[in-house]
SEVEXTI-606471 format. One record per residue (C-alpha): residue number from 0; residue in one letter; chain; x, y, z. Coordinates in nm, 4 decimals. Each point is the difference from the previous one (the first is absolute). Layout:
residues N
+-----+---+---+----------+----------+----------+
|   k | r | c |        x |        y |        z |
+-----+---+---+----------+----------+----------+
| NUM | A | A |        X |        Y |        Z |
...
+-----+---+---+----------+----------+----------+
***
This chain:
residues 110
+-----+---+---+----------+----------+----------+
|   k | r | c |        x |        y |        z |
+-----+---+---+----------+----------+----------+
|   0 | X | A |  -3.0815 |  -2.4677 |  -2.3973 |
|   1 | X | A |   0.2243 |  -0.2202 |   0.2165 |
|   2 | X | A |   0.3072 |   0.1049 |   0.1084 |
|   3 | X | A |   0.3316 |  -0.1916 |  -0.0430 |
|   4 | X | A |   0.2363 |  -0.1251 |   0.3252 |
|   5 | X | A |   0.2386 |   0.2458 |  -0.0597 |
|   6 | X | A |  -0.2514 |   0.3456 |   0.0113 |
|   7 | X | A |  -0.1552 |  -0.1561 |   0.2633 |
|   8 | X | A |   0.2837 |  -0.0068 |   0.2505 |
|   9 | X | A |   0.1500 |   0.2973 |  -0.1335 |
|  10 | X | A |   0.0624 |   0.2270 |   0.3112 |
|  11 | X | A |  -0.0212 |   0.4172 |  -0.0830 |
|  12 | X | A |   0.2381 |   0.1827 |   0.1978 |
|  13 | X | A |  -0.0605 |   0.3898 |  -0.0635 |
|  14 | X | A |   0.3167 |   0.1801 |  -0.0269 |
|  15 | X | A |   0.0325 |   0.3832 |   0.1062 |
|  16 | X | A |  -0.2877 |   0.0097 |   0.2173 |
|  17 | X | A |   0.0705 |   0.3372 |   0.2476 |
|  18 | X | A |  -0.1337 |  -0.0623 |   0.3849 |
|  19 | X | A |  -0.0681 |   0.3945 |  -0.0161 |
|  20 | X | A |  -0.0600 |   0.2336 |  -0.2529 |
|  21 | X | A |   0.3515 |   0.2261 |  -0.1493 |
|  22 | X | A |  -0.0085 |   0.3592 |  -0.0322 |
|  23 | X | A |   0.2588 |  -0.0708 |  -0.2643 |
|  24 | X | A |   0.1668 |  -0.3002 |  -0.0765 |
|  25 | X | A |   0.1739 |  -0.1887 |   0.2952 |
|  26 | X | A |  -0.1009 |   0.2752 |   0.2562 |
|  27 | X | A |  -0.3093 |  -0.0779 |   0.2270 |
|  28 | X | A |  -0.0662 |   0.2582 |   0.2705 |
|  29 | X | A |   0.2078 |  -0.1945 |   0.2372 |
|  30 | X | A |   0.3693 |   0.0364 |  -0.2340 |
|  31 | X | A |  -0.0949 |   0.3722 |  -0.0404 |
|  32 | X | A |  -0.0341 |   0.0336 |   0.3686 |
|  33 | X | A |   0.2888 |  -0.1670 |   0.0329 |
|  34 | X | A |   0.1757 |   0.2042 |  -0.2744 |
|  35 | X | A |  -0.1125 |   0.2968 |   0.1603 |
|  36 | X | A |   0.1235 |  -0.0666 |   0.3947 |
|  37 | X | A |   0.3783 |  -0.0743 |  -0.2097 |
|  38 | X | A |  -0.0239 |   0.3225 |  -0.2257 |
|  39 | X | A |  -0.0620 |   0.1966 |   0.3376 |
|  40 | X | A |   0.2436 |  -0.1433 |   0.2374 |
|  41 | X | A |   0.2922 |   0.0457 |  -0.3495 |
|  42 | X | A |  -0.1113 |   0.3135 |  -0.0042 |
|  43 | X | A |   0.0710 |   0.1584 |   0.3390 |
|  44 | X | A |   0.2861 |  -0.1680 |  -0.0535 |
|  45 | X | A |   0.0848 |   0.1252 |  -0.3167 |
|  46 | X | A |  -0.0891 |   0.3581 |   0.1690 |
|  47 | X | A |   0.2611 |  -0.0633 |   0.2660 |
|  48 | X | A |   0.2490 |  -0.1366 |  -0.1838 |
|  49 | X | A |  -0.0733 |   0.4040 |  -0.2119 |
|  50 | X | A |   0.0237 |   0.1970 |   0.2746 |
|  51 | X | A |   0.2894 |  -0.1849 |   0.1607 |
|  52 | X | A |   0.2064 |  -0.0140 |  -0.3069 |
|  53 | X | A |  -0.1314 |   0.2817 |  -0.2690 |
|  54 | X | A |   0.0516 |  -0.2564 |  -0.2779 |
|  55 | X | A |  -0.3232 |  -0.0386 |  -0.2178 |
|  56 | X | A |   0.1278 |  -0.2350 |  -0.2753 |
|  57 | X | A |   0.0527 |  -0.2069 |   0.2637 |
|  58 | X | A |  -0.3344 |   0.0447 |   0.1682 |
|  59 | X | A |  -0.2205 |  -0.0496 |  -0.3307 |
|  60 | X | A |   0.2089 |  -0.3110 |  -0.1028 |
|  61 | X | A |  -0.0177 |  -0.2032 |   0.3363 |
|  62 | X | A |  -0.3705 |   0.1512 |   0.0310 |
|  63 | X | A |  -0.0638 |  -0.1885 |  -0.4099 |
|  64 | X | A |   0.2246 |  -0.3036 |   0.0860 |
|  65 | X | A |  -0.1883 |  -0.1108 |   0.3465 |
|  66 | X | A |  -0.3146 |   0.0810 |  -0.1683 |
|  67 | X | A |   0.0446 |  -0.2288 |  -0.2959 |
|  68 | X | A |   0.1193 |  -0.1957 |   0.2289 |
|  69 | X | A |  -0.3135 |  -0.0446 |   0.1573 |
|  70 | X | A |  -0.2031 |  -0.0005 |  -0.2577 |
|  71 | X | A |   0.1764 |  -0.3309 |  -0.1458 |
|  72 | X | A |  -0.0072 |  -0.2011 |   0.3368 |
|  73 | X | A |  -0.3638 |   0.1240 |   0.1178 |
|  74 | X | A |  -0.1707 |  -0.0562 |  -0.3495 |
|  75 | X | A |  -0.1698 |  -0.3232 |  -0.0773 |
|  76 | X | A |   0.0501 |  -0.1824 |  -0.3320 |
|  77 | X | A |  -0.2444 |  -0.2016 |  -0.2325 |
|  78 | X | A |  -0.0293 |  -0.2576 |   0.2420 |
|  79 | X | A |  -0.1066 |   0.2377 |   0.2916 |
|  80 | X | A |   0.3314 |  -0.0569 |   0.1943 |
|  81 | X | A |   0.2694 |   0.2765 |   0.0841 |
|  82 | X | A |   0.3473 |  -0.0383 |   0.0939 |
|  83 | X | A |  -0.0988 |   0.0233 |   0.3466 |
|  84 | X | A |  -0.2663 |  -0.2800 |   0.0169 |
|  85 | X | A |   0.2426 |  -0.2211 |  -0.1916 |
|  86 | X | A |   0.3068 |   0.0872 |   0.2076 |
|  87 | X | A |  -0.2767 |  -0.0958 |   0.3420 |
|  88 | X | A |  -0.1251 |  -0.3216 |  -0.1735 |
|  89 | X | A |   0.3475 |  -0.1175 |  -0.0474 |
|  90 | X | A |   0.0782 |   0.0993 |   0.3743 |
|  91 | X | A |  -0.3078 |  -0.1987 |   0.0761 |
|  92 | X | A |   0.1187 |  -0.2568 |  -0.1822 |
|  93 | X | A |   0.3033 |  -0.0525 |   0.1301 |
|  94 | X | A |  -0.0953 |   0.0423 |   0.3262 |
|  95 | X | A |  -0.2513 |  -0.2692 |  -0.0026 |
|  96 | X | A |   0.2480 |  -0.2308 |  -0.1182 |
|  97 | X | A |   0.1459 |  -0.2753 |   0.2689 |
|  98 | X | A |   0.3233 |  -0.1993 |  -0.0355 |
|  99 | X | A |   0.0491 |  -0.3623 |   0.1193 |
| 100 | X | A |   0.3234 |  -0.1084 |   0.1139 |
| 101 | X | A |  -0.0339 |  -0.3692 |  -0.1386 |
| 102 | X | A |   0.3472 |  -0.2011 |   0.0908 |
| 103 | X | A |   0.0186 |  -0.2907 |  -0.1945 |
| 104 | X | A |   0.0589 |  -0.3289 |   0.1935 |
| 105 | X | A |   0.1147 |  -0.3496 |  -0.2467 |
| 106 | X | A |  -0.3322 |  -0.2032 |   0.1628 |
| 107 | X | A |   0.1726 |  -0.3086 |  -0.1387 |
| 108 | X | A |   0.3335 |   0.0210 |   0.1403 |
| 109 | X | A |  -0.0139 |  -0.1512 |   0.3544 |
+-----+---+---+----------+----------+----------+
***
């Protein structure tokens, strides 16, 4: 059975392919690590923000909103990027980008 031109030169490009295994969806052992050093350095803060002020609602709620906070940015979507590798690739991107000063000059006018 021949193939036509068209299967032939089809290219397969496998989409969601993970470069290491999740413990759950869109956290590797590096974006729990990384979870983890944030939810310890919010919480001593959270602690001294406690003991310095005595007001828990306010403790709990910055302690949940940081948290989810880094949970959102850290996590990695269905195309294995997080905010944080996007927000460096753009950086990259930019960074890597040159600008010309071109002055234009009438090569006809004498």
């Amino acid at each position: 059975m021949e193939k036509s031109e068209s299967q032939r030169d089809e290219l397969y490009i496998p989409l969601g392919i993970k470069s290491e295994q999740d413990i759950f969806p869109g956290f590797g052992k590096k974006e729990t690590i990384q979870i983890g050093i944030v939810l310890v350095f919010t919480l001593m803060g959270v602690i001294t923000y406690y003991t310095a002020s005595n007001d828990s609602f306010g403790a709990i709620l910055s302690l949940m909103f940081i948290g989810a906070t880094a949970i959102v940015i850290i996590r990695k979507n269905e195309n294995n990027q997080s905010v944080v590798d996007l927000a460096r690739h753009v950086f990259t991107y930019y960074r890597s980008q040159r600008k010309y000063q071109y002055q234009y000059l009438d090569e006809w006018e004498m």
